[in-house]
C-alpha positions, 0 to 999 in steps of 0.5 A: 662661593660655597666652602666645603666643610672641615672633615678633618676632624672627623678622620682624628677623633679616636673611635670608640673601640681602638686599641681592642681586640674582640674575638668573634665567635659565631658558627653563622658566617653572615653573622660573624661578618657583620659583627667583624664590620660592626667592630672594625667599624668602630676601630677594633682589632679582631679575631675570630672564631666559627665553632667552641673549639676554634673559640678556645684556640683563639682566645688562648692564642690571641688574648683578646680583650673581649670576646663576644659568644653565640651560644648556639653552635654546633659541636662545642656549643656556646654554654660548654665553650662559656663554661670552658673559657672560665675554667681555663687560667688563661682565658677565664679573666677575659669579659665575654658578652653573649650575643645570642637568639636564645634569650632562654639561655640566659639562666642556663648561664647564670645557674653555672658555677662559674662567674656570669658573662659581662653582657649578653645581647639578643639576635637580632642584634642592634648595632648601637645597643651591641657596641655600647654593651662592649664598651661598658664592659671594657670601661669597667675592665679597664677601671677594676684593672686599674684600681688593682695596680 
């Protein structure tokens, strides 16, 4: 007789990202929709944001506890809405993980007078390498967080 295999195990292993909130910011639909699956995926709570001014409502709203940030967007676009987030007091200690298809960008960030992101990726993205980025990034949150108390 064949015995099915124990899976109960799998449905009880935490995953990687429960009990964080990630706000989504990126002016492409498709985009933000795979990476809200990608996350959820992954047990995030989620929040999300299609240009700069929605991205400032919503982290000042939700407080999440990262918030990953195209930088091509219309209106608002990524590199002021980066700037804009670090200069609020209450969004300017969240983690921001760029994800964006202008790795070109990058210096224009790191030339601000503001802190640099804590991760940035490019488009296209790859899934693994997105959600090892994000958790880096909350690990060591967590650990300077902890080491304040």
């Amino acid at each position: 007789m064949d015995r099915v295999p124990d899976t109960t195990s799998f449905e009880t292993e935490p995953r990687p990202l429960s009990g964080s909130v990630v706000l989504v910011v990126d002016d492409d639909e498709d985009i933000r929709t795979f990476l809200l699956a990608l996350f959820a995926d992954h047990g995030a709570g989620l929040c999300e944001a299609a240009d700069g001014d929605e991205a400032m409502e919503m982290a000042r709203e939700k407080r999440p506890d990262i918030i990953t940030l195209d930088l091509s967007m219309p209106g608002r676009d990524g590199v002021t809405t980066f700037s804009d987030l670090r200069a609020d007091p209450l969004t300017a200690d969240i983690p921001i993980c760029v994800v964006t298809g202008h790795p070109e960008f990058r210096k224009v960030l790191y030339e601000r007078p503001v802190p640099a992101p804590e991760g940035f990726v490019t488009k296209p993205v790859n899934p693994d390498e997105l959600v090892r980025t994000v958790r880096r990034i909350l690990a060591l949150r967590s650990r300077s967080r902890s080491r304040r108390r």
